[in-house]
Phi, psi and omega in degrees: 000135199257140188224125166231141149276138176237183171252187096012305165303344159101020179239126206250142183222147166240136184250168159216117174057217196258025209236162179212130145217195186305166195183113163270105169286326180314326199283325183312313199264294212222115169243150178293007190237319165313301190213085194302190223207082184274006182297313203283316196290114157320113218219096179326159180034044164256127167231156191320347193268338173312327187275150187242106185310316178289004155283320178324292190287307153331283200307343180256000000 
């Protein structure tokens, strides 16, 4: 039985059986050549009033 786990710390491990090693859960979902990072990307004619503070405050 394939298993995943974190720590407190925020560090993830996947099991078998008994075997445990590091586990990216990050890696699973999302590669830059899939699912770009439209976060990084610039948006012409975009201004502070454009941003909706309550996603802001939601995403941290």
């Amino acid at each position: 039985m394939l298993r995943s786990c974190a720590t407190t710390g925020g560090i993830y491990y996947r099991r078998l059986g008994n075997v445990t090693k590091p586990d990216y859960p990050a890696n699973d979902v999302y590669s830059p050549a899939d699912n770009p990072d439209f976060s990084a990307k610039i948006v012409e004619g975009a201004t502070e009033n454009d941003i909706d503070l309550l996603e802001v405050y939601r995403l941290k």
